[in-house]
C-alpha positions, 0 to 999 in steps of 0.5 A: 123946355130948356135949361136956363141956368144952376147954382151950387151951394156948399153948405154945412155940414159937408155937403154940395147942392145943386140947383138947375132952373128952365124956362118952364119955371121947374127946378130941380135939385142934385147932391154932387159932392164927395166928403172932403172934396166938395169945391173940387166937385164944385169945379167940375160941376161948372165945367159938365154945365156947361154942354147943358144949358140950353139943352132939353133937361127931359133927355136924361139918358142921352145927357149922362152919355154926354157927360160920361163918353164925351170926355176921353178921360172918364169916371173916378170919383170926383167927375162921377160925382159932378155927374151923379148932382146933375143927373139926380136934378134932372130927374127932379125936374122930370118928376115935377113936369110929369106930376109924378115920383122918379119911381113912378118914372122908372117903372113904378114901385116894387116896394111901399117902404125900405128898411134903413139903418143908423150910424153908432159909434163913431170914427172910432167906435165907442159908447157902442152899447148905449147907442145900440140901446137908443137906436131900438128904443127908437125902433130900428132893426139894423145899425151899424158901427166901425168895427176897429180904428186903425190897423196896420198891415199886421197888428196886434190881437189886442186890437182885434180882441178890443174890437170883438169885445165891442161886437158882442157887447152890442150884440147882448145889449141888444138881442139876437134879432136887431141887424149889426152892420161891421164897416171895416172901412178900408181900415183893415188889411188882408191878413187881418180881415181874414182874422176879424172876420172869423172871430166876430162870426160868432155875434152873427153881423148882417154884414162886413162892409170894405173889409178891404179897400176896393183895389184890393178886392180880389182879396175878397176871395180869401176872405170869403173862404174864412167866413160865413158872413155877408160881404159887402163893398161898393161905396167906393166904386163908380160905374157899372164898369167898375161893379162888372168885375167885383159881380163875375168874380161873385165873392161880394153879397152884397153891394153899396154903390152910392148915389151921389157918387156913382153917377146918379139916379140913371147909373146906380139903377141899372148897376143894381139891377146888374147885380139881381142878375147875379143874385146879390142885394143892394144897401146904397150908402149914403151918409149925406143929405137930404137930396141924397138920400130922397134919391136913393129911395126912388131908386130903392122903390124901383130894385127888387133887391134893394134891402136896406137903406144907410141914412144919416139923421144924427151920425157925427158928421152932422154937427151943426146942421142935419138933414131936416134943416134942409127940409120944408116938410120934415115929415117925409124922412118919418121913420117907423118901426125901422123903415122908411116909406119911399116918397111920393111927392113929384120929383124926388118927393123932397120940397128943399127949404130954399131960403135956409140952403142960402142963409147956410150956404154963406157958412160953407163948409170946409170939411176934412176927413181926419188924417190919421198915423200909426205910432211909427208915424205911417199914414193909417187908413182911415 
């Protein structure tokens, strides 16, 4: 069998796909994409094809070391990105010419169903409360929210008092049991995570996400000297390389490497098995598509200490289009009670509704994440 041609589809909201057919008549489908950037992941997409067709597409582990270590320049998100599409088609097409799911390839499952959580609030966190409520009354045990908009280096109390506010009326809203994730986003810098950190310690969140931007990590130490809560972090890291460092220095608990972006099925499998080893857990982000999050489930199936699952059905991005719309059967992303069962379908357990990705794609997309600036016209994190 060999790889006889792809095709890249950029398609609303802010998503890519990629489709790669053989002569055996399988085709596999990937999600290469970084938001905002996708036309540049396009490229290097097209570029990474080129040592494929021809090839065997059942040799996985030899052709990510291909794309990886042959080039002299290596990693970041843009080629691991283009790496992570391909490697997740071709696991699609392995799981279809064997008849059988990607977990199932990769040792079989070590769970029936992940428990995943929704989006609430927003870019800049409001109508929390309400969106809480909707969430349980749909059967979610876990959200998650932006915990500020913007902050500078030192900012006022206000901010953090506003914040805190926001925390604990969810908090109430919705009970001691429900899971509250609390993303910083990058937003926040060191002195005044220190500072949220302690005051939100009180409403029990299930976890701080980026409480600093990932090249910043080694303030991760300080920080967790003023908290008891979980930190999490890794949605902006890309290899096992990357994630070696943040593990030793073992001030992370927990880590979000993201499928689409930090090589694919075959990398983020062995960097979250890497972190079992140092007892940390794993919430693979993905607020993407549809053939994102099927990979994650495979993956998830397989890791002992996956524990939640990020998805994205109704977040703000999603305007005009969600993930079901991609899908032919909508029934696999059924979520019940707050969990999500692990496809078993061949492949990625995913059938894509390739007429609709075609008609969208002729829309594309153009997305942008927002740019915003502080008061004194600075650049602000978003």
């Amino acid at each position: 069998m060999k790889i006889t041609r792809y095709e890249l589809f950029q398609v609303p909201p802010r998503w890519l796909f990629l489709r790669i057919e053989t002569d055996a008549g399988l085709a596999g489908w990937g999600e290469p994409v970084i938001e905002g950037r996708a036309a540049t992941v396009r490229a290097a997409v097209d570029e990474l094809m080129e040592h494929l067709v021809g090839k065997n597409p059942l040799n996985i582990e030899d052709h990510w070391n291909a794309l990886y270590r042959g080039g002299f320049y290596r990693g970041g998100p843009i080629l691991m990105s283009a790496i992570s599409g391909i490697d997740q088609a071709l696991w699609d097409i392995k799981g279809k010419r064997h008849n059988a799911p990607i977990h199932q390839l990769l040792g079989g499952k070590a769970r029936d169903s992940i428990r995943v959580y929704s989006w609430i609030g927003g870019d800049r966190p409001a109508d929390v409360v309400q969106a809480a409520k909707d969430m349980a009354a749909q059967g979610f045990t876990a959200v998650k929210m932006n915990a500020t908009d913007e902050l500078q280096y030192v900012d006022s109390h206000e901010h953090i008092d506003r914040a805190v506010e926001r925390i604990a009326a969810v908090r109430g809203a919705v009970g001691p049991a429900m899971g509250i994730g609390i993303d910083f986003h990058g937003r926040v810098h060191k002195a005044m995570a220190k500072v949220l950190a302690r005051e939100i310690e009180p409403y029990r969140p299930m976890f701080i996400e980026e409480p600093v931007l990932p090249e910043n990590n080694e303030a991760l130490r300080e920080i967790a000297r003023h908290t008891t809560i979980p930190i999490a972090t890794g949605e902006r890291m890309f290899s096992r390389w990357q994630f070696k460092g943040l593990l030793t220095d073992g001030y992370v608990d927990i880590i979000q490497p993201d499928v689409s972006h930090a090589g694919g099925i075959t990398e983020c499998k062995k960097i979250i098995s890497m972190a079992e080893a140092f007892d940390v857990a794993a919430a693979p982000h993905c607020p993407l598509g549809p053939i994102a999050l099927a990979a994650c489930l495979q993956v998830d199936a397989t890791c002992h200490n996956a524990f939640i699952q990020e998805q994205s059905l109704g977040i703000h991005y999603n305007q005009g289009s969600d993930l079901l719309d991609y899908l032919t059967d909508k029934s696999v992303f059924r979520f019940e009670k707050g969990y999500a069962a692990i496809p078993e379908g061949p492949g990625l357990g995913i059938e894509i509704n390739e007429d609709h990705v075609r008609a969208m794609a002729k829309t594309g997309h153009n997305w942008r994440n927002p740019l915003w600036r502080h008061k004194d016209g600075s650049v602000a994190e978003w």
